[in-house]
N, CA, C and O atoms as a Maestro MAE file, in Angstrom:
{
 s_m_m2io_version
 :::
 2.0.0
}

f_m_ct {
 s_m_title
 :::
 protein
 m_atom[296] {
  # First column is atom index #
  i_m_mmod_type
  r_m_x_coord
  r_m_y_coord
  r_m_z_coord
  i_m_residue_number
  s_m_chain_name
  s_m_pdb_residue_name
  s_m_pdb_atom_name
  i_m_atomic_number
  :::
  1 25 0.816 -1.185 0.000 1 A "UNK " " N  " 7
  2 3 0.000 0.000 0.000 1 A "UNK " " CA " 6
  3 2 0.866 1.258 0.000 1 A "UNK " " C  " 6
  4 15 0.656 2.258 -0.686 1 A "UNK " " O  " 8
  5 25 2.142 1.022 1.097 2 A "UNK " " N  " 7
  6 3 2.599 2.589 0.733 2 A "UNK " " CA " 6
  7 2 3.398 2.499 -0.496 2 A "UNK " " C  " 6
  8 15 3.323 3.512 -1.191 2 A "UNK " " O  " 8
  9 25 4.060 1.662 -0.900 3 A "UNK " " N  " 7
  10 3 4.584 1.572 -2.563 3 A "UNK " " CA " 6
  11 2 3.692 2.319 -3.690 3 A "UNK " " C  " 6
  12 15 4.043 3.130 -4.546 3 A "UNK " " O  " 8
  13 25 2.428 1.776 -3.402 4 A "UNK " " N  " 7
  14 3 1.380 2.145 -4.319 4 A "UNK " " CA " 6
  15 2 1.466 3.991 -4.310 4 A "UNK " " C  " 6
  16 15 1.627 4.792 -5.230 4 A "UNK " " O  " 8
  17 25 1.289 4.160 -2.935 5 A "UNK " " N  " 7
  18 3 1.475 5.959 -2.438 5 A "UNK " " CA " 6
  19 2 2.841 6.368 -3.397 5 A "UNK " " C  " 6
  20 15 2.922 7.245 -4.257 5 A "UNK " " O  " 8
  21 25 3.781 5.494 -2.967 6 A "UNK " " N  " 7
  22 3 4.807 6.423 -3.445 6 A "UNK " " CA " 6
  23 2 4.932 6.666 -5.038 6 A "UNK " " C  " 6
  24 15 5.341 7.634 -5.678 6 A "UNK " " O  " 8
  25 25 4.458 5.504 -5.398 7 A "UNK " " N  " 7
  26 3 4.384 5.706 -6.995 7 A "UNK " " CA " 6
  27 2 3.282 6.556 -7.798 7 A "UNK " " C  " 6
  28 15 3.504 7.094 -8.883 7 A "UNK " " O  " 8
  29 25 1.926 6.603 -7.029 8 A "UNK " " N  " 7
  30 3 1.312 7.727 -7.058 8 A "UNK " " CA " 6
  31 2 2.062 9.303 -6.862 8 A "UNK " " C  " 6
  32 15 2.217 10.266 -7.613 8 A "UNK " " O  " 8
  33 25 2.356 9.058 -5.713 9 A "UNK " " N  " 7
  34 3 3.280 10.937 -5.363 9 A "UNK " " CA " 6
  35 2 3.927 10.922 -6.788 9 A "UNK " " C  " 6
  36 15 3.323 11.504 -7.689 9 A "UNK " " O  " 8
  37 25 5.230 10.233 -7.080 10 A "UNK " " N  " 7
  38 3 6.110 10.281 -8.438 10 A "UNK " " CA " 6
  39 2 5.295 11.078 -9.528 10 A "UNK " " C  " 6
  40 15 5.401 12.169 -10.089 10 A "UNK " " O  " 8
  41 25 4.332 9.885 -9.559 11 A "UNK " " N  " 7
  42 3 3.591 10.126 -11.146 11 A "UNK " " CA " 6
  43 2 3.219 11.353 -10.985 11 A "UNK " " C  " 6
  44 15 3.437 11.911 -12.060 11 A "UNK " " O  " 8
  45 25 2.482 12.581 -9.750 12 A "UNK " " N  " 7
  46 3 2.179 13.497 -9.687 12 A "UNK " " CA " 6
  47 2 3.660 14.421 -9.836 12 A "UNK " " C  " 6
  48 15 3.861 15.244 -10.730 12 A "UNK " " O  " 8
  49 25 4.287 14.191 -9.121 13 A "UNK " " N  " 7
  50 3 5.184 15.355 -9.316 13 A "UNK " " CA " 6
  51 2 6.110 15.234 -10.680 13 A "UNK " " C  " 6
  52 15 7.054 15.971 -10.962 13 A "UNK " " O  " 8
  53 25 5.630 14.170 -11.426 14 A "UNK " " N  " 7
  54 3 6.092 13.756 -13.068 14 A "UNK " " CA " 6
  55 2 5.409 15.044 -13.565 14 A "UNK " " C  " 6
  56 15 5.947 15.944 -14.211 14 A "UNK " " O  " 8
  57 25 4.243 14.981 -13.186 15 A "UNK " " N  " 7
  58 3 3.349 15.463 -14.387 15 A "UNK " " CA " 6
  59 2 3.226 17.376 -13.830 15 A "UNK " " C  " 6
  60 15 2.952 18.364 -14.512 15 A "UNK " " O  " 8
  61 25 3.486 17.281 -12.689 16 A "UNK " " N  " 7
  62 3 4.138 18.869 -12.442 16 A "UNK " " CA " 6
  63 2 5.206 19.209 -13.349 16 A "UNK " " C  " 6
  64 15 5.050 20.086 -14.199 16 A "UNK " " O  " 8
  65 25 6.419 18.484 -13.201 17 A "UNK " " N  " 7
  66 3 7.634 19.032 -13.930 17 A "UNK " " CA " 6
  67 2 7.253 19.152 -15.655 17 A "UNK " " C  " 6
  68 15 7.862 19.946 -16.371 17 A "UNK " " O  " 8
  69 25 6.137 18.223 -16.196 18 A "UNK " " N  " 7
  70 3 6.109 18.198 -17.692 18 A "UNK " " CA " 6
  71 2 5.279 19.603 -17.608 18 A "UNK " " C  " 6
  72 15 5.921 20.499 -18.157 18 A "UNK " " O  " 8
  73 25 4.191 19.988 -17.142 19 A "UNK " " N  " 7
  74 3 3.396 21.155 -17.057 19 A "UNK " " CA " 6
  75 2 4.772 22.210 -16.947 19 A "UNK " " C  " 6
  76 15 4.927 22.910 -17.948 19 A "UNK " " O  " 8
  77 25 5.505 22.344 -16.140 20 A "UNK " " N  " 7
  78 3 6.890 23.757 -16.185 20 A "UNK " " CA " 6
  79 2 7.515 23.374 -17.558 20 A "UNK " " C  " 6
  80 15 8.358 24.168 -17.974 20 A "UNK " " O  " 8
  81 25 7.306 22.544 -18.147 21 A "UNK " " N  " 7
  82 3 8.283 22.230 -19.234 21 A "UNK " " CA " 6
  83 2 7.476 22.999 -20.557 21 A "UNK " " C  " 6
  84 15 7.936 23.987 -21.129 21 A "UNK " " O  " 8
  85 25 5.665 22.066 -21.056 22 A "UNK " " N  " 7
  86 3 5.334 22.513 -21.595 22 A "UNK " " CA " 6
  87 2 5.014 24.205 -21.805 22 A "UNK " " C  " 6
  88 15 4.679 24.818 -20.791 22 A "UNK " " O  " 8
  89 25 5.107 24.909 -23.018 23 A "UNK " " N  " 7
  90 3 4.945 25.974 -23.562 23 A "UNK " " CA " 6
  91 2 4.511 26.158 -24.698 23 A "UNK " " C  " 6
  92 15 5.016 25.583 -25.662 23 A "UNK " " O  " 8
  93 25 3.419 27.054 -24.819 24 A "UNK " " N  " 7
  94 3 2.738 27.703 -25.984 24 A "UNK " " CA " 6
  95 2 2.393 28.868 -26.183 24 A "UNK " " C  " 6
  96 15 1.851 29.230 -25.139 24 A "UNK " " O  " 8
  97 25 2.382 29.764 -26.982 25 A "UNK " " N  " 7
  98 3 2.142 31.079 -27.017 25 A "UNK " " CA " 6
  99 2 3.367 31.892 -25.975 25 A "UNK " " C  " 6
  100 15 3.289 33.118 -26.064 25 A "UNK " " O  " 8
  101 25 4.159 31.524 -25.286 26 A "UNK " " N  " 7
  102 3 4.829 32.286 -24.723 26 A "UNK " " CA " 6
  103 2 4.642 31.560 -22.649 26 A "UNK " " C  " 6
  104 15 5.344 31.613 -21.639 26 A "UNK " " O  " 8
  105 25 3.419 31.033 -22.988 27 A "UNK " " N  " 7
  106 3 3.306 30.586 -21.606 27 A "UNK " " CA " 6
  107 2 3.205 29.095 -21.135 27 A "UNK " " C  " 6
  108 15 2.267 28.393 -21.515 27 A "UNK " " O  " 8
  109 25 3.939 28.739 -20.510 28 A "UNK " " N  " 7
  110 3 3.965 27.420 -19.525 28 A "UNK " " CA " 6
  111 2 2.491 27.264 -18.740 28 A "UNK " " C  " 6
  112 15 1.883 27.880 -17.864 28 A "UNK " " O  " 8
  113 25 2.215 25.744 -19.801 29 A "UNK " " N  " 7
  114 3 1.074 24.928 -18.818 29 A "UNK " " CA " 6
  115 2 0.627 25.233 -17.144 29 A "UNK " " C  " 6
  116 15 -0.498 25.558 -16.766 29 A "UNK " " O  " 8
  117 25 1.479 25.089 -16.541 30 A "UNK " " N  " 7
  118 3 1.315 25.675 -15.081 30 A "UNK " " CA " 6
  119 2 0.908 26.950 -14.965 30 A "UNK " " C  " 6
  120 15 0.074 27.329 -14.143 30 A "UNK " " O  " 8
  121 25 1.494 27.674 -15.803 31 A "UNK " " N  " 7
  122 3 1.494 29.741 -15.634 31 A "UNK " " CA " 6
  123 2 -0.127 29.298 -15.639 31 A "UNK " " C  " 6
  124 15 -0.844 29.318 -14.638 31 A "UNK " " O  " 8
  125 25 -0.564 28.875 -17.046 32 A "UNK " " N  " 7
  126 3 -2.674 29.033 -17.440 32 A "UNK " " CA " 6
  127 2 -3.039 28.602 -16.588 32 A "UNK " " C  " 6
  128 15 -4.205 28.956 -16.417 32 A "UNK " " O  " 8
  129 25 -2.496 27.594 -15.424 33 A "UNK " " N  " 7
  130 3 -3.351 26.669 -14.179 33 A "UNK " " CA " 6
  131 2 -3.384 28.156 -13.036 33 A "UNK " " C  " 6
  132 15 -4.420 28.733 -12.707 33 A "UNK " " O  " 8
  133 25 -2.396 28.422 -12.719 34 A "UNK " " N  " 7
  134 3 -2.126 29.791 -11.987 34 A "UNK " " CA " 6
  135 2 -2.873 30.899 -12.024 34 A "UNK " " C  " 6
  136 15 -3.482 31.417 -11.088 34 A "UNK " " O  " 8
  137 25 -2.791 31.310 -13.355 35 A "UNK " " N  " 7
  138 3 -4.118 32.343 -13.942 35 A "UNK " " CA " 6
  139 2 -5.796 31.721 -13.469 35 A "UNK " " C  " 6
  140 15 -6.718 32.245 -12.845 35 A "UNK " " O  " 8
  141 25 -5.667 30.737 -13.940 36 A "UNK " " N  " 7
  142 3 -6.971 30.316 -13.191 36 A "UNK " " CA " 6
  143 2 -7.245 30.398 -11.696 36 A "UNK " " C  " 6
  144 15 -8.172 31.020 -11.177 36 A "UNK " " O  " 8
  145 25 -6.258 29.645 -11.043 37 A "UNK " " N  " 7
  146 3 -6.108 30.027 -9.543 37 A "UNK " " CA " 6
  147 2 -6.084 31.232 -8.730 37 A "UNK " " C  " 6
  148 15 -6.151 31.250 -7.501 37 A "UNK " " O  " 8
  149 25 -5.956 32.506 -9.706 38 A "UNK " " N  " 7
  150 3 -5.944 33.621 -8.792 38 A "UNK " " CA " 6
  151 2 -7.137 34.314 -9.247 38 A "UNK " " C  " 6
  152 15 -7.422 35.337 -8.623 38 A "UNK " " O  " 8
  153 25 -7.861 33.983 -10.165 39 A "UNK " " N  " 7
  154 3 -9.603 34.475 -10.597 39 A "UNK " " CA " 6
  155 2 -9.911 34.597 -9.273 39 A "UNK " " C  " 6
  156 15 -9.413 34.004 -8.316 39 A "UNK " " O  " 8
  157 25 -10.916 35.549 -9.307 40 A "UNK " " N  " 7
  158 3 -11.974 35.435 -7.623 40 A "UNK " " CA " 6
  159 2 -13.402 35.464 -8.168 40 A "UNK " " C  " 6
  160 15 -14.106 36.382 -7.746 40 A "UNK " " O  " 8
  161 25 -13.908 34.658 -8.984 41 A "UNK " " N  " 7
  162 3 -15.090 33.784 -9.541 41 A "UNK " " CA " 6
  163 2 -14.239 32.684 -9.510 41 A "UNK " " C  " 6
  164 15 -13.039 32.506 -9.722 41 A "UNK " " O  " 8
  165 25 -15.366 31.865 -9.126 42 A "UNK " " N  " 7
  166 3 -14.873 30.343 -9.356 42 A "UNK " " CA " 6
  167 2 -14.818 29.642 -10.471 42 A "UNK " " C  " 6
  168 15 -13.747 29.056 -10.633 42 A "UNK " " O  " 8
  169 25 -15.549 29.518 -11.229 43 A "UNK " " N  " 7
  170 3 -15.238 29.399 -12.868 43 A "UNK " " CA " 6
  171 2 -15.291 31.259 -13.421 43 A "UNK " " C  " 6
  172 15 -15.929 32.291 -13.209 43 A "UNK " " O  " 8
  173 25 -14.232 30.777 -14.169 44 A "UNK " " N  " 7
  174 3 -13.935 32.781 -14.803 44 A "UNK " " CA " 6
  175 2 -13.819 31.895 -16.253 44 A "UNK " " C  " 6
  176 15 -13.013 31.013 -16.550 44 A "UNK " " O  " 8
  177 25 -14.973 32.494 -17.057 45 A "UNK " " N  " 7
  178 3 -14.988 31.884 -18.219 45 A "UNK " " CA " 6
  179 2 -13.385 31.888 -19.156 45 A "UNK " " C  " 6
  180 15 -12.776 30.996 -19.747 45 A "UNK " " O  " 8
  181 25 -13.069 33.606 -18.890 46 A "UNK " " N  " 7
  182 3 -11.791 33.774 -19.500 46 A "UNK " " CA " 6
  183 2 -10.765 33.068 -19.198 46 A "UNK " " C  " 6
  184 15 -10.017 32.836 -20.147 46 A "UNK " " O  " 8
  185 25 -10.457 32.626 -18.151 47 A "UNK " " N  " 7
  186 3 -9.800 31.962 -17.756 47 A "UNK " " CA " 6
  187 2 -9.545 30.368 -18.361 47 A "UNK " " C  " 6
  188 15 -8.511 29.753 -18.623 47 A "UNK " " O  " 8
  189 25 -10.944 30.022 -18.446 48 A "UNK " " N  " 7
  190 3 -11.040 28.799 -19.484 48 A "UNK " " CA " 6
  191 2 -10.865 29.211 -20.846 48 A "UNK " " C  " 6
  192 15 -10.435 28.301 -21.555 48 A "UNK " " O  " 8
  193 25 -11.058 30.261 -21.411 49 A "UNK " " N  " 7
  194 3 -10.762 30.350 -22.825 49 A "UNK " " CA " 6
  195 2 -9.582 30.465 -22.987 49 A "UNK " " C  " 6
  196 15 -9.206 29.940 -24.035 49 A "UNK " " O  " 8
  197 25 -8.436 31.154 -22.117 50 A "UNK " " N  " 7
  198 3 -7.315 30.964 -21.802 50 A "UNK " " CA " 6
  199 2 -6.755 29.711 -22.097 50 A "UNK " " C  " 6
  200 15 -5.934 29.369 -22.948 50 A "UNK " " O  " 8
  201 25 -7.258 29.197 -21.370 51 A "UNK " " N  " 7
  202 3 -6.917 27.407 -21.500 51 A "UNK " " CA " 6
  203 2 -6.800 26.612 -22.959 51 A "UNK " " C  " 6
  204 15 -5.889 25.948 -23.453 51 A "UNK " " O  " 8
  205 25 -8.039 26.952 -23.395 52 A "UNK " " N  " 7
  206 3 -8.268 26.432 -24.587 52 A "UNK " " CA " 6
  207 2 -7.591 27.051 -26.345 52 A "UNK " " C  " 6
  208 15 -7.517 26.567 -27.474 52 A "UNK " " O  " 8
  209 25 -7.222 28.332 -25.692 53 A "UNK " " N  " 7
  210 3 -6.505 29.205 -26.750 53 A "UNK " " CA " 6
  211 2 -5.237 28.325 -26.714 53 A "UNK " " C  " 6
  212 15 -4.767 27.840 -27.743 53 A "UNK " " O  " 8
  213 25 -4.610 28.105 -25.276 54 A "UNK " " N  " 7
  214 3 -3.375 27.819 -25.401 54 A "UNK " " CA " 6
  215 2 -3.006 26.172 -25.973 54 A "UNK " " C  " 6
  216 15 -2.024 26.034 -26.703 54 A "UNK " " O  " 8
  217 25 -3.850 24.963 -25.592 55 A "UNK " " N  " 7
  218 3 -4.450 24.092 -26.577 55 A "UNK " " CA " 6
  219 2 -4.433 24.264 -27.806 55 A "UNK " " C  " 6
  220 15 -3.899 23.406 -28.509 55 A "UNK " " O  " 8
  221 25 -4.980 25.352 -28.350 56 A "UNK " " N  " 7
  222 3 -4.734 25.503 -29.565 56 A "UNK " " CA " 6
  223 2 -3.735 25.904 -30.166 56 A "UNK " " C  " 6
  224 15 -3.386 25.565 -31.297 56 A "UNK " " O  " 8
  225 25 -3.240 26.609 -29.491 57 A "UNK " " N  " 7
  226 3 -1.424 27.497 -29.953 57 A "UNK " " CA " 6
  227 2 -0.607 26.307 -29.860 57 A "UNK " " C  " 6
  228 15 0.331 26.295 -30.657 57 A "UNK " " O  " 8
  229 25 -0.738 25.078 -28.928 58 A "UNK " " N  " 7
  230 3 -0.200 24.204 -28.383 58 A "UNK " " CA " 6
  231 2 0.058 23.180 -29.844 58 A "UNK " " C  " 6
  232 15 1.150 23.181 -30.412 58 A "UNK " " O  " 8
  233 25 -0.913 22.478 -30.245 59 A "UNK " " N  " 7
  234 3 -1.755 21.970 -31.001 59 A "UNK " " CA " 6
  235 2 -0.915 22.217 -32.403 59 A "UNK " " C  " 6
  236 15 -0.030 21.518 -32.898 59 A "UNK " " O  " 8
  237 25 -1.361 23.161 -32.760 60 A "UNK " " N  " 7
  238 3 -0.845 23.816 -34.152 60 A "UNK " " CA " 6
  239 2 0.844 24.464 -34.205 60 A "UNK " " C  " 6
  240 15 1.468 24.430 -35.265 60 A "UNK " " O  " 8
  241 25 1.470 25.048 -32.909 61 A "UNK " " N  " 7
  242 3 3.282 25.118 -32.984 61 A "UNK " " CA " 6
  243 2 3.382 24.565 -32.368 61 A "UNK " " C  " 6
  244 15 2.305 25.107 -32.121 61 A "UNK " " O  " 8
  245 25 3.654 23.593 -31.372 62 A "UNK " " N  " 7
  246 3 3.727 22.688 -30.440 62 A "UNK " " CA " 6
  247 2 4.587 23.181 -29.527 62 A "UNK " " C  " 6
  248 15 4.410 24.350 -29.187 62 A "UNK " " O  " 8
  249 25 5.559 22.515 -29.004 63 A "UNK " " N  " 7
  250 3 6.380 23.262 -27.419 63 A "UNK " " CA " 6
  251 2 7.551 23.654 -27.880 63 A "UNK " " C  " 6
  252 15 8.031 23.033 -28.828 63 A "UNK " " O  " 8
  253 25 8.237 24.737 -27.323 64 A "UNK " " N  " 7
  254 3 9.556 24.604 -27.461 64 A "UNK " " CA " 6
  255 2 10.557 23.965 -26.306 64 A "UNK " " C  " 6
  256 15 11.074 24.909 -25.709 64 A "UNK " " O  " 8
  257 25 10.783 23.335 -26.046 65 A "UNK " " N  " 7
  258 3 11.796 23.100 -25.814 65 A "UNK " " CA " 6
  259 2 13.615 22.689 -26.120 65 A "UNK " " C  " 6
  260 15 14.055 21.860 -26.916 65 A "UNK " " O  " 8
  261 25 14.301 23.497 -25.283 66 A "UNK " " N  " 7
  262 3 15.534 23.543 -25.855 66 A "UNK " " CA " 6
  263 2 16.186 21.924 -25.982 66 A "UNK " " C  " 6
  264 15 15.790 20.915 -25.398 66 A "UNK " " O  " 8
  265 25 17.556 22.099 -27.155 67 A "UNK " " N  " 7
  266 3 17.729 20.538 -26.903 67 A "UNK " " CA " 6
  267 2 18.663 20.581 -26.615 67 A "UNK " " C  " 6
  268 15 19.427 21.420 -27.092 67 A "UNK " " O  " 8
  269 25 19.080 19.616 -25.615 68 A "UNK " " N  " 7
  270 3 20.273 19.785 -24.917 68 A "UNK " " CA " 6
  271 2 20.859 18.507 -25.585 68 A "UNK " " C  " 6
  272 15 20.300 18.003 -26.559 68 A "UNK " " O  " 8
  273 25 22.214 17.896 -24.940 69 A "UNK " " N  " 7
  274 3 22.870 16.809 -25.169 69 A "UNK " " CA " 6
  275 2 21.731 15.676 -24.173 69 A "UNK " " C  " 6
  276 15 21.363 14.655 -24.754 69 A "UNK " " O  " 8
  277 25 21.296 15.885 -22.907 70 A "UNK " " N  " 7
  278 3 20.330 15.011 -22.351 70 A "UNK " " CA " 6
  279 2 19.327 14.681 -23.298 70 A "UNK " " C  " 6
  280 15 18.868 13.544 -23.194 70 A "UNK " " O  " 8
  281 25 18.684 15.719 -24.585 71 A "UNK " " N  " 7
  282 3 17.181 15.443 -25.127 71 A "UNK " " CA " 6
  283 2 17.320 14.162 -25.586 71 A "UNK " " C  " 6
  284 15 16.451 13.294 -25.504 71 A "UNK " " O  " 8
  285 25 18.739 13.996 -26.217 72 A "UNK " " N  " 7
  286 3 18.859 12.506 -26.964 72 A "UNK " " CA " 6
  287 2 19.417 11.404 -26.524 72 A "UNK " " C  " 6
  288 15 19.712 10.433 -27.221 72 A "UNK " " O  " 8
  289 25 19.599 11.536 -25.207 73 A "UNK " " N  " 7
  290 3 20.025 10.473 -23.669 73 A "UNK " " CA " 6
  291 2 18.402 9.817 -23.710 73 A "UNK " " C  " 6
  292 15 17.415 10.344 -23.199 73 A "UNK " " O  " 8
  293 25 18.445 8.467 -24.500 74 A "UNK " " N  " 7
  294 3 17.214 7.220 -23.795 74 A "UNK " " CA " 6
  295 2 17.528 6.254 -22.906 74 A "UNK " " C  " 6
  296 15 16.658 5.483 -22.499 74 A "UNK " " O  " 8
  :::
 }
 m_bond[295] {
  # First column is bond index #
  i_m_from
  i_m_to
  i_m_order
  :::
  1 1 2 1
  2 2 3 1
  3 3 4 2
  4 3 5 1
  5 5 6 1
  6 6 7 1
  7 7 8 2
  8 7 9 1
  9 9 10 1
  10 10 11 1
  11 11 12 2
  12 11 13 1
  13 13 14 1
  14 14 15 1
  15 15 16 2
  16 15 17 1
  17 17 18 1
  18 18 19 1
  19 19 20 2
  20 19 21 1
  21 21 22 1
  22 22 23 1
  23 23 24 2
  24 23 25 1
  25 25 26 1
  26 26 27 1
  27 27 28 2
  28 27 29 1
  29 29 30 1
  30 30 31 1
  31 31 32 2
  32 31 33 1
  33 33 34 1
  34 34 35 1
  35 35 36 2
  36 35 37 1
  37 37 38 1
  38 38 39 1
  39 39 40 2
  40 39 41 1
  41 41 42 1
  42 42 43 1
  43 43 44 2
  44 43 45 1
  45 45 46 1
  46 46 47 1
  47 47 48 2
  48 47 49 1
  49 49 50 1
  50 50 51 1
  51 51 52 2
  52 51 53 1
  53 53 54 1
  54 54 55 1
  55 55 56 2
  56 55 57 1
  57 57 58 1
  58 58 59 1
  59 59 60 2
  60 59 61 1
  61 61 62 1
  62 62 63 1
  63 63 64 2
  64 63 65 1
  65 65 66 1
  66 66 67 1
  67 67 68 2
  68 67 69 1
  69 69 70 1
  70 70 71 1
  71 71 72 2
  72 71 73 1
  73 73 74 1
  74 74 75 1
  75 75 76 2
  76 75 77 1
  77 77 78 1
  78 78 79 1
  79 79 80 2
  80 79 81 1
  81 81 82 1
  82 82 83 1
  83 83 84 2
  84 83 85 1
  85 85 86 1
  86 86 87 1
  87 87 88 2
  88 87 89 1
  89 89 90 1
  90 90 91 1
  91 91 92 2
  92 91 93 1
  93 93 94 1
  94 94 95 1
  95 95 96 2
  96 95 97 1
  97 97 98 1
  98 98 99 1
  99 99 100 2
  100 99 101 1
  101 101 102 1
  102 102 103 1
  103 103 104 2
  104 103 105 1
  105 105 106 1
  106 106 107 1
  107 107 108 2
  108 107 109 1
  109 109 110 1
  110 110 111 1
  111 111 112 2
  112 111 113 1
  113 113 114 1
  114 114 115 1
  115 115 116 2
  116 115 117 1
  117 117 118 1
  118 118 119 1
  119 119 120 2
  120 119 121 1
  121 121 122 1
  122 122 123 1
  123 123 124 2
  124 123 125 1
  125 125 126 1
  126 126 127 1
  127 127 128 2
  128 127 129 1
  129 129 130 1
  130 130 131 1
  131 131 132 2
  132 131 133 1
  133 133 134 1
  134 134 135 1
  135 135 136 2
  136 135 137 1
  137 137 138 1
  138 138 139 1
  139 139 140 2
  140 139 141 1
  141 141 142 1
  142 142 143 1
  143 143 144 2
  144 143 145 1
  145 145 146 1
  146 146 147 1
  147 147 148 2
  148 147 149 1
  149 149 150 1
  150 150 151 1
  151 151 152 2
  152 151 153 1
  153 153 154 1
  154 154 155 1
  155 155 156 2
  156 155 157 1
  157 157 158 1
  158 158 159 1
  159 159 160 2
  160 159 161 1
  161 161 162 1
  162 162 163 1
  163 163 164 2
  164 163 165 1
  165 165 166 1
  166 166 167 1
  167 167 168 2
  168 167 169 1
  169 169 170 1
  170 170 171 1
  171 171 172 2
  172 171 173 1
  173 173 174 1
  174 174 175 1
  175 175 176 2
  176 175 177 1
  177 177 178 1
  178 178 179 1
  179 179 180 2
  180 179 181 1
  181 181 182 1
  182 182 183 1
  183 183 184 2
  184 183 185 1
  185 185 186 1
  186 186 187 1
  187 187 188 2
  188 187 189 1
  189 189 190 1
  190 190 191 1
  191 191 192 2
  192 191 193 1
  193 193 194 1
  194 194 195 1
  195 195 196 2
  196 195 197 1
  197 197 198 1
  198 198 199 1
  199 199 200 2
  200 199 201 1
  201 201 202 1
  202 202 203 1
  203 203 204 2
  204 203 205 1
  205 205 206 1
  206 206 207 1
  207 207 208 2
  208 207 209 1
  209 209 210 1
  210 210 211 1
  211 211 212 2
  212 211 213 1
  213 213 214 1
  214 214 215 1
  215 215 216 2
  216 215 217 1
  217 217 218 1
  218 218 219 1
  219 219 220 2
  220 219 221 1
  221 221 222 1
  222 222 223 1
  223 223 224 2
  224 223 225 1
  225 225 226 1
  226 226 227 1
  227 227 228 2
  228 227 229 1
  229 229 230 1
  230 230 231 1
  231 231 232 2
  232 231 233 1
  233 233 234 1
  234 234 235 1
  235 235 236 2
  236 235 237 1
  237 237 238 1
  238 238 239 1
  239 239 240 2
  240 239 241 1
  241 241 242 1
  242 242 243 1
  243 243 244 2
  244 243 245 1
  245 245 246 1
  246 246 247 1
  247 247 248 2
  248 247 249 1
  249 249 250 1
  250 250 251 1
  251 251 252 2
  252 251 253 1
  253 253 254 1
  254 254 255 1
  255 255 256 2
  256 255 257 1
  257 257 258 1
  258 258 259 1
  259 259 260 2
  260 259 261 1
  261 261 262 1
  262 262 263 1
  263 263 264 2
  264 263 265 1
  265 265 266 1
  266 266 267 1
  267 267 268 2
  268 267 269 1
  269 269 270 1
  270 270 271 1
  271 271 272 2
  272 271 273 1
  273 273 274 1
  274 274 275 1
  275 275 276 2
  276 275 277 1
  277 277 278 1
  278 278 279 1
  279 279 280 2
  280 279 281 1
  281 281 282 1
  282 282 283 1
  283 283 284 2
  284 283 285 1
  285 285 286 1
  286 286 287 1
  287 287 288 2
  288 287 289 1
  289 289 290 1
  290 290 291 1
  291 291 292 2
  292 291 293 1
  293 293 294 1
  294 294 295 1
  295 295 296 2
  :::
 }
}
């Protein structure tokens, strides 16, 4: 059971570090989660269109990320 925990925690803080990684339009996955988080409506429509703009910017140029000598370390 706590194995199970710990491999749960991992997979979460996996998918934190890919969110700081991903970028579109200029902004990191996390930044649009953030923007949402500091709305004071609880759903802020803009905030979701936000979301979905960047999906789309996402989508159509995809991420940049730099390539290092690690990108091609499997």
């Amino acid at each position: 059971m706590v194995a199970d925990f710990v491999r749960y925690i991992e997979g979460l803080i996996s998918i934190f570090r890919l969110t700081e990684k991903l970028d579109a339009a200029g902004d990191t996955m996390s930044r649009i989660f953030h923007l949402c988080r500091e709305s004071k409506e609880r759903l802020d429509p803009k905030a979701m269109e936000n979301f979905k703009n960047w999906i789309i910017n996402f989508d159509v140029w995809g991420s940049f990320l730099p390539l290092t000598a690690q990108s091609w370390d499997v």
